[in-house]
C-alpha positions as CSV (number, residue, x, y, z in Angstrom):
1,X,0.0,0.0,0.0
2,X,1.1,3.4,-0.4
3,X,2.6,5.3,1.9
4,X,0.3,8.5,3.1
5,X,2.1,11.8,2.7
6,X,1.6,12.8,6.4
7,X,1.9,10.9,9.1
8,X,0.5,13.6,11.2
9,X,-2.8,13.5,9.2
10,X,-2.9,10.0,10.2
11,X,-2.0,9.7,13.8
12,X,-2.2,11.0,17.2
13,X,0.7,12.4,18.8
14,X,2.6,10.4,21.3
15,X,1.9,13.7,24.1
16,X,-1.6,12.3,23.6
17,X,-0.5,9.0,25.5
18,X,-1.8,6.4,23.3
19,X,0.8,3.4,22.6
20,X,2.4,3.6,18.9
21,X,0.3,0.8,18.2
22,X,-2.7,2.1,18.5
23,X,-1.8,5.6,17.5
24,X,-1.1,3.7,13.7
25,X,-4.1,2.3,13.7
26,X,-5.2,2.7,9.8
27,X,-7.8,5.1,9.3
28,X,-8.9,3.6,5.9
29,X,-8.5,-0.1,4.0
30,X,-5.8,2.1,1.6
31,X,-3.3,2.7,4.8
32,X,-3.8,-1.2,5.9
33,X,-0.1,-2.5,5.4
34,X,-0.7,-6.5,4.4
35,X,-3.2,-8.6,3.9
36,X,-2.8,-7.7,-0.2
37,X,-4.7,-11.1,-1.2
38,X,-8.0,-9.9,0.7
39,X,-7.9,-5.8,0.0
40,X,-6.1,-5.4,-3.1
41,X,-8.1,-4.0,-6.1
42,X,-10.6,-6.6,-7.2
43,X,-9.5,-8.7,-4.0
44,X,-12.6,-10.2,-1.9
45,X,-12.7,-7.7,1.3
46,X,-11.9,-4.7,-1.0
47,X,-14.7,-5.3,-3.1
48,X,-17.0,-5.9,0.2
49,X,-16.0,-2.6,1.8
50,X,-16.8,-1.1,-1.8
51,X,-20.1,-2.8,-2.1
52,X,-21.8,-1.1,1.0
53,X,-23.3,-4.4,1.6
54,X,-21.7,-5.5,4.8
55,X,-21.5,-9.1,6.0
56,X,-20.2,-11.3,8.8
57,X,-17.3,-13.1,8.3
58,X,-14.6,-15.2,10.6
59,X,-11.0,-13.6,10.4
60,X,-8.6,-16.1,10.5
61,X,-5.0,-15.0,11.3
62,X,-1.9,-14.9,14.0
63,X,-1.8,-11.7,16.1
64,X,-1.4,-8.9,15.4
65,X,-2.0,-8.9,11.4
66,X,-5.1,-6.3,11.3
67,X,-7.7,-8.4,12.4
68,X,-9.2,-5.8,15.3
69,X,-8.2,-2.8,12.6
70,X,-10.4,-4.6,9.7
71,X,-13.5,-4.8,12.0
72,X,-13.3,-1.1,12.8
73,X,-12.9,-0.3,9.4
74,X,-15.8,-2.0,8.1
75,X,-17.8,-0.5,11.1
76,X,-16.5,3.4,9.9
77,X,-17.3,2.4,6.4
78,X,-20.8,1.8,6.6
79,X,-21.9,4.3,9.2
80,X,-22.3,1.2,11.7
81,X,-21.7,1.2,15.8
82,X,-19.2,-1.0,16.6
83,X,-19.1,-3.1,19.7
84,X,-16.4,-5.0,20.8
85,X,-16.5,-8.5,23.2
86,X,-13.5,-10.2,24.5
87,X,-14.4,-13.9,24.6
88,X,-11.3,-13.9,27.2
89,X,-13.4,-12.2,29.1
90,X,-16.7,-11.9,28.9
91,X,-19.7,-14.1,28.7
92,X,-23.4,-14.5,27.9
93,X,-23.5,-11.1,29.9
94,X,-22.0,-9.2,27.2
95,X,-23.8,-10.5,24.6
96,X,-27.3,-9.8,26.1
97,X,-25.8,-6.0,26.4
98,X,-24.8,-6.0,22.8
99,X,-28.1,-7.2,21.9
100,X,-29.9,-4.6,24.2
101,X,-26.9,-1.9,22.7
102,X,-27.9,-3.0,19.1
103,X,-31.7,-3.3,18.9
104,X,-31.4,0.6,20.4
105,X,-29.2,1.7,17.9
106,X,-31.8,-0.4,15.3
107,X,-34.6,1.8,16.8
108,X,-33.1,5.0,16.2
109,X,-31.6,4.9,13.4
110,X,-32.6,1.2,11.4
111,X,-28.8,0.2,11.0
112,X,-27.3,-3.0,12.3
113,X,-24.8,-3.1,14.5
114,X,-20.7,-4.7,13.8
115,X,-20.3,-6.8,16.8
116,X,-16.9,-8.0,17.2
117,X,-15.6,-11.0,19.0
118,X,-11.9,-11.2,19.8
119,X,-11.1,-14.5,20.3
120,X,-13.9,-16.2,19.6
121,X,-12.7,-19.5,19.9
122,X,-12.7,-19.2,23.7
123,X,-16.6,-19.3,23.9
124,X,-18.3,-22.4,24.1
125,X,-20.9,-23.8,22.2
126,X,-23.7,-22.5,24.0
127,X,-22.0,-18.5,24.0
128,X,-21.4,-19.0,20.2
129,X,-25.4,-20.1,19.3
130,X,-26.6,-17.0,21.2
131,X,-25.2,-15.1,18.6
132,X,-27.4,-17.2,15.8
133,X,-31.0,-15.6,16.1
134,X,-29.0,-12.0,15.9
135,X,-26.9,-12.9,12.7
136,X,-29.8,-14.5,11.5
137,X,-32.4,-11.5,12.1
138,X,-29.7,-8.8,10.8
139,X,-29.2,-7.0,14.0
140,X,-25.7,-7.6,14.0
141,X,-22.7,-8.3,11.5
142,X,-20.6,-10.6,13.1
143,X,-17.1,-10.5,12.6
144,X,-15.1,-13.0,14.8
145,X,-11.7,-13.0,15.1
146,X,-9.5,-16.3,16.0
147,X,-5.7,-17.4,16.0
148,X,-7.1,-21.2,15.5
149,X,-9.0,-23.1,12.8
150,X,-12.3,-21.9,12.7
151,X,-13.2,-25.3,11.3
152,X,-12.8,-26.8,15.0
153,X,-13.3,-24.2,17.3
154,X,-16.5,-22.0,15.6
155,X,-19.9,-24.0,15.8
156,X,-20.8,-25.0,12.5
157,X,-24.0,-22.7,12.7
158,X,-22.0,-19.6,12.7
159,X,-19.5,-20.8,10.1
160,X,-22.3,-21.0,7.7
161,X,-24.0,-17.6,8.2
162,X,-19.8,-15.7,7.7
163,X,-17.5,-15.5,5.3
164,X,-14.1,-16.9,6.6
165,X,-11.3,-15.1,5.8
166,X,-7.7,-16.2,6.4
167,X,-4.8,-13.4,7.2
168,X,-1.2,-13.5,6.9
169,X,1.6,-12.8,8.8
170,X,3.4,-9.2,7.6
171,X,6.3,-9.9,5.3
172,X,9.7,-8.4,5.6
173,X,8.6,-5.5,3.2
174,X,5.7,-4.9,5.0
175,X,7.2,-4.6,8.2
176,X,9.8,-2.1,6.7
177,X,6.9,-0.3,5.6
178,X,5.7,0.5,9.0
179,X,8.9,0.9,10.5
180,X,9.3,3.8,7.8
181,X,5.6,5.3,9.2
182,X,6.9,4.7,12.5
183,X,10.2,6.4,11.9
184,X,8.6,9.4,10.3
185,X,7.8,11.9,12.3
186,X,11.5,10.9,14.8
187,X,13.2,13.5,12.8
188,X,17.3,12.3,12.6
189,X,16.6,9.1,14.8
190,X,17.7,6.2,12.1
191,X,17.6,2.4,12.8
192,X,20.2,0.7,11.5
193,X,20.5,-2.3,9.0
194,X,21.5,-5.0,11.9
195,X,19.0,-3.4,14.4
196,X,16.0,-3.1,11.8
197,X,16.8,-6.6,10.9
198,X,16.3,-7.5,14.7
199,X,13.3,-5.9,14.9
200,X,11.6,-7.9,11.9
201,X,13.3,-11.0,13.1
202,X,11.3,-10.3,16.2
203,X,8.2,-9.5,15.3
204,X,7.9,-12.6,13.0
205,X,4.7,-10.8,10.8
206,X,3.1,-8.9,13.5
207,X,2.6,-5.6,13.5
208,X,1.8,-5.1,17.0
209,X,4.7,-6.5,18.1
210,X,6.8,-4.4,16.2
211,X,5.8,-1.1,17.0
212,X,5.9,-1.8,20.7
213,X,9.2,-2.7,20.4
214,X,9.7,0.0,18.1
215,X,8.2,2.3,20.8
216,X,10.4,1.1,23.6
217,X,13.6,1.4,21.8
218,X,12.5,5.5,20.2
219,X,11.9,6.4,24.3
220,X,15.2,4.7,25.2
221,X,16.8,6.7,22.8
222,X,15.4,9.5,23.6
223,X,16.3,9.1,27.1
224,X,20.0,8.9,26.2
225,X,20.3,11.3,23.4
226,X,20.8,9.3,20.6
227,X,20.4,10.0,17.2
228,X,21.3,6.5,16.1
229,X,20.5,2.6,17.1
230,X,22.4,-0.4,16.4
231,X,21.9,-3.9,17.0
232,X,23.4,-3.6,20.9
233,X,21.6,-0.7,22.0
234,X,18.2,-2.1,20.8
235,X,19.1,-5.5,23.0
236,X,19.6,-3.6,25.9
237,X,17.1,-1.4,25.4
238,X,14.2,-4.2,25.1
239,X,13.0,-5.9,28.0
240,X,12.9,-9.7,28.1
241,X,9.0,-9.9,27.3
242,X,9.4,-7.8,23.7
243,X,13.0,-9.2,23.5
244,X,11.3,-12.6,22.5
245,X,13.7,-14.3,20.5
246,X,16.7,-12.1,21.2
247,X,17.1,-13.6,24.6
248,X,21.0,-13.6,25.5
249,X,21.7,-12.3,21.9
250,X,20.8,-14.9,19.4
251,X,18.8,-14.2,16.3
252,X,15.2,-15.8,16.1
253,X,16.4,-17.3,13.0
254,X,20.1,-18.9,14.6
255,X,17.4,-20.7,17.2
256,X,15.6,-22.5,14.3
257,X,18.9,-23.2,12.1
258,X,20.2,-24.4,15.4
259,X,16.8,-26.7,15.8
260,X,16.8,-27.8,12.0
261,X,20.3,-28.4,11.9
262,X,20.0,-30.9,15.5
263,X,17.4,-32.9,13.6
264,X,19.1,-33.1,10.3
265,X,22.2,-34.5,12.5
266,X,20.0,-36.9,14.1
267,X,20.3,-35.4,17.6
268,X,16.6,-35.8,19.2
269,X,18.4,-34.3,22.4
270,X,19.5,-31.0,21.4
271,X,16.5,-31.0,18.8
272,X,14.5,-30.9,21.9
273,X,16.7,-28.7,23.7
274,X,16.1,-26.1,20.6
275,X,12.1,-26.3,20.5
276,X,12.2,-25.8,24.4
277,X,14.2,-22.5,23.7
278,X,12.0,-21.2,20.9
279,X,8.8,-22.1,23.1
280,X,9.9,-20.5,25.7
281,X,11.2,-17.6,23.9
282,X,7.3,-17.4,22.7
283,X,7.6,-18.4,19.1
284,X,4.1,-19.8,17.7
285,X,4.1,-23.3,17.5
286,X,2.4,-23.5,14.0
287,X,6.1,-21.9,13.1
288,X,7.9,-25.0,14.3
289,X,4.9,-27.3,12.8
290,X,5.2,-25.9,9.5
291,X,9.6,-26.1,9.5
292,X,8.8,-29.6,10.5
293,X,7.1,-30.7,7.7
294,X,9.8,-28.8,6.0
295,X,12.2,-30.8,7.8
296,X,10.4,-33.9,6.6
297,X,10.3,-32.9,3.0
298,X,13.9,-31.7,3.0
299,X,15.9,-33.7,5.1
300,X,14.1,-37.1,5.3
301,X,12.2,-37.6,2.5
302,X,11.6,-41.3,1.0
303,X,14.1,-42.5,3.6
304,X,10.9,-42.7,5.9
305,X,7.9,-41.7,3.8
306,X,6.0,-41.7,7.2
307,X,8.2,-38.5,8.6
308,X,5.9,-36.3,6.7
309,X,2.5,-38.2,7.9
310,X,4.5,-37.6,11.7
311,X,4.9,-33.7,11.2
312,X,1.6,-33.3,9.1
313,X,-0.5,-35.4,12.5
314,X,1.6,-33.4,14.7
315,X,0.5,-29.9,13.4
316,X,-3.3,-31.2,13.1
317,X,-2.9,-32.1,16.3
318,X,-1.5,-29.0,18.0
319,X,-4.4,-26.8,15.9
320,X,-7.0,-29.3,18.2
321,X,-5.4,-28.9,21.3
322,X,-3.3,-25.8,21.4
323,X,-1.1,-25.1,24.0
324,X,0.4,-26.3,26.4
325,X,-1.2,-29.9,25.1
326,X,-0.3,-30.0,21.8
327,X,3.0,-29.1,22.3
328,X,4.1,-32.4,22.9
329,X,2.7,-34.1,19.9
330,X,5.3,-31.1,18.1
331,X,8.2,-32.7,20.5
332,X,7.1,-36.0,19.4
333,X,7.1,-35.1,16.0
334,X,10.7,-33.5,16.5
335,X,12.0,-36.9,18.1
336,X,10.9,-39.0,15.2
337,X,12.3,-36.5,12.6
338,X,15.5,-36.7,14.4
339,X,15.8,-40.3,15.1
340,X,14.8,-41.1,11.2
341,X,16.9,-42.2,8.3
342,X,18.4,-39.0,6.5
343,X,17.6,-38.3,2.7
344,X,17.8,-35.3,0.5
345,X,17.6,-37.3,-2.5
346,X,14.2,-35.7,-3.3
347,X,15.2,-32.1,-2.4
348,X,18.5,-32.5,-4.8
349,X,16.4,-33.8,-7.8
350,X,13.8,-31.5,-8.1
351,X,16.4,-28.5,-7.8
352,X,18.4,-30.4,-10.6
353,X,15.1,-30.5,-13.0
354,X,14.3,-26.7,-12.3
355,X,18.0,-25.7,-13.0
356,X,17.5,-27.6,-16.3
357,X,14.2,-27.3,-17.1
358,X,15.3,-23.3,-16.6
359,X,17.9,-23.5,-18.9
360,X,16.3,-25.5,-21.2
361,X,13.3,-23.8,-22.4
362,X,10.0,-25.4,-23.4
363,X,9.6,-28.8,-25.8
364,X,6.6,-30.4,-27.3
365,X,5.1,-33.2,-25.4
366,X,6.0,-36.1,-27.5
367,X,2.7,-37.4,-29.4
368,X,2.1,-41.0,-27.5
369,X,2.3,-39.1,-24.0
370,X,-0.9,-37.0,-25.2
371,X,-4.5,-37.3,-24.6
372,X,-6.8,-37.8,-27.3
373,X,-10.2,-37.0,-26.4
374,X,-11.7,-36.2,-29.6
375,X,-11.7,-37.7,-32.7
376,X,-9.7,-34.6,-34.2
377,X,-6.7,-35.2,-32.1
378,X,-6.7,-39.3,-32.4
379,X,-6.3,-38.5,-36.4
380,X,-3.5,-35.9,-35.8
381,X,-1.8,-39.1,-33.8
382,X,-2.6,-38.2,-30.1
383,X,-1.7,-40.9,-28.2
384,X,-0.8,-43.0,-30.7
385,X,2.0,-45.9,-29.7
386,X,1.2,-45.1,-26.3
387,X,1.8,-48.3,-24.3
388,X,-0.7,-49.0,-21.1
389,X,1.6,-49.8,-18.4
390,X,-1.1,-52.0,-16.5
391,X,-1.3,-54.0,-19.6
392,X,2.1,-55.2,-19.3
393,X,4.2,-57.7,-17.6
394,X,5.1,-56.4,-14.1
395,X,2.7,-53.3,-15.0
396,X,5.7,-52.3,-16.6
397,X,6.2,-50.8,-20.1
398,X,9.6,-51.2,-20.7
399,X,11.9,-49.4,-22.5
400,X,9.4,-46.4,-22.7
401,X,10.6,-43.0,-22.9
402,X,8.7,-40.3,-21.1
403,X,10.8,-37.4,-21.2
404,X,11.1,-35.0,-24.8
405,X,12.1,-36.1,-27.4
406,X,16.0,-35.0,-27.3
407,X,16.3,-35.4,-23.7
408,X,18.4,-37.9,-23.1
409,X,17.4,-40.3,-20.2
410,X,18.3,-38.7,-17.0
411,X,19.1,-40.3,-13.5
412,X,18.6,-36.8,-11.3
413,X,16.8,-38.6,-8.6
414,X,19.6,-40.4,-7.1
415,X,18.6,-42.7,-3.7
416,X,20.6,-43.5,-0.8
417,X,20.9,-46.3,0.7
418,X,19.2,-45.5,4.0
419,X,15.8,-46.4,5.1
420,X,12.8,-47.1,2.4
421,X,15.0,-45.3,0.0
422,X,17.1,-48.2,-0.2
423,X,14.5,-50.6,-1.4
424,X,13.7,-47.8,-3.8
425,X,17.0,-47.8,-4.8
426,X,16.8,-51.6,-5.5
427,X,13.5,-50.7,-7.6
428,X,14.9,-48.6,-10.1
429,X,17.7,-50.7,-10.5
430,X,15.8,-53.3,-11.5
431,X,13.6,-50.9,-13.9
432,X,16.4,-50.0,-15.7
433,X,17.7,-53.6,-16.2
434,X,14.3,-54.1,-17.7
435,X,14.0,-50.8,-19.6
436,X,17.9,-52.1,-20.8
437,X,16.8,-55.2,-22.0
438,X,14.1,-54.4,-24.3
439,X,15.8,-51.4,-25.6
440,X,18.6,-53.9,-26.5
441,X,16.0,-56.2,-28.1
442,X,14.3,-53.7,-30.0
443,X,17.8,-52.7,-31.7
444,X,18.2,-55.7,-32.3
445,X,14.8,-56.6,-34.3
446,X,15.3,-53.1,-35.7
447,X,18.1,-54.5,-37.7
């Protein structure tokens, strides 16, 4: 998004006493940093907030990505009161007042009422249906807001009557972007390159985050009459709950090569040791779910197919449960990752095709490996001399070519000898004997 022209049009001043945070809240869907997929031109909230039609909707998404700012917005948009309900901590209690709030507001001036719920996962079934008949009747636009799977924690009731909308975590550009807001109005105060790249490291795509730390570290330098802030001032500056994963120094990023690295050496140990550090540092656990799988893709593969179905159960499980419980089916997960035979076989091949299929340009799939589903393409030879693998002894066709024609066969996939991937190994060994044979044969009848 672009970047307004004045910051000072935007926000409050910080002699008014409102945190940075809040004090950038976006005043319009046009200064929202993020979330491009859902308000860019044409994209599905855009074109809502353009419609005038409101509508409930579920918004998906870690903290601190513009969940509670999209809500307001759509309340300003449309004229509408906005109420807010923490389902930390309130109850059926606050509902009935936002239904006695709304059908006022209904009275006097025939509008519904934007009713948001932050954290809505936290009510139960029975706080969740008193919301139904309201939805239902118009009186209020729900917009719920959740860190978990709506598709286990919202009754299905609700689900159906709102839109679900999933939000992302800030990238790095985005989070420059706001730093730049941030750093606006600071006249010669200037971050630099190692600290700002602290900063993003620890704010890991939310905003929120960010700017309190950004806050914290403008006063401290303030306070000492700086003009400038490098990577040690800004840890000594942030206290242990914003320095996250800073603590004694390290890099978020050095904690997760450290845990990647202890499971790609097989270490379950120091694997755990690594996870411990991250959770207690306050990373999201999705992150270490979703570098698991990665793990399992990229360091494991085919030597134990069922390292992926480990990580994949393991981050199902931890969206059920949450924390602290499903932690340990992540710790689990990280054991068996480390433990299991070691393969990049997979990863190594498919970044040899790319390189050459980069390089190589595009060719014509040959003739027999193309469908014919009209009569049209069977008589311009679709198909044709295409053998039927199933037909065949050992449901093998071969001596087959599959690749272009003048692409000579290719052996990038390259098995080790560990685990399943040895037996696979053993397979293609054998393939190619048989491919060998009747190449040899046909060469042979050929002359």
């Amino acid at each position: 998004m672009a970047i307004p022209q004045s910051m000072q049009d935007l926000f409050p001043s910080a002699a008014d006493g409102v945190p940075l945070a809040e004090r950038m809240r976006p005043r319009s869907i046009d200064d929202v940093v993020g979330q491009s997929h859902l308000l860019g031109r044409g994209k599905p909230l855009r074109v809502a907030f353009e419609s005038a039609r409101p509508h409930s909707m579920i918004l998906w998404g870690p903290p601190g990505v513009g969940k509670t700012t999209l809500a307001r917005l759509m309340a300003d948009a449309f004229g509408l009161n906005f109420i807010a309900i923490s389902a930390v901590l309130g109850g059926v209690k606050d509902i009935r007042e936002a239904v006695d709030r709304a059908q006022v507001t209904r009275a006097q001036s025939g509008k519904a009422t934007v009713v948001f719920v932050d954290e809505v996962h936290r009510f139960n079934k029975a706080q969740q249906d008193a919301f139904l008949p309201h939805v239902e009747s118009g009186l209020f636009v729900f917009v719920g807001a959740t860190t978990e799977n709506p598709s286990f924690e919202v009754i299905g009731a609700l689900l159906s009557r709102a839109a679900v909308y999933v939000l992302q975590p800030l990238s790095r550009d985005e989070l420059e972007t706001l730093l730049h807001r941030a750093l606006k109005n600071e006249g010669e105060l200037q971050i630099q390159e190692q600290a700002r790249s602290m900063l993003f490291d620890l704010a890991d795509g939310d905003a929120r985050r960010l700017l309190n730390a950004i806050e914290v570290v403008i006063n401290a330098a303030r306070d000492n009459k700086l003009a400038s802030i490098d990577g040690d001032f800004l840890r000594d500056s942030l206290p242990a709950t914003l320095r996250r994963f800073d603590k004694g120094g390290e890099n978020f990023y050095d904690q997760i090569s450290a845990l990647h690295k202890s499971v790609r050496g097989s270490d379950p140990d120091a694997s755990l040791y690594w996870m411990a550090r991250m959770f207690d540092g306050g990373v999201d656990p999705r992150y270490v779910a979703r570098r698991a799988i990665r793990m399992a893709t990229e360091d494991i593969g085919l030597a134990d197919p069922r390292a992926l179905e480990v990580a994949l159960a393991a981050a199902d499980t931890y969206e059920r449960l949450g924390s602290p419980e499903g932690e340990l089916a992540l710790a689990q997960a990280i054991v068996y990752l480390a433990c299991a035979p070691k393969s990049n076989a997979v990863y190594r091949a498919f970044g040899a095709v790319r390189a050459f299929v980069q390089q190589d340009g595009s060719r014509p799939v040959p003739m027999h490996l193309r469908n014919a589903p009209t009569r049209l393409m069977k008589e311009l030879g679709y198909g044709e001399g295409y053998r039927y693998a199933h037909d065949e002894a050992g449901a093998v066709a071969a001596g087959e070519t599959y690749l272009p024609d003048g692409v000579a066969a290719q052996q990038w996939y390259q098995p080790t000898d560990r685990g399943v991937e040895a037996r696979i190994g053993e397979r293609l060994e054998e393939l190619r004997r048989l491919s060998g044979t009747a190449l040899g044969r046909s060469m042979r009848e050929a002359k």
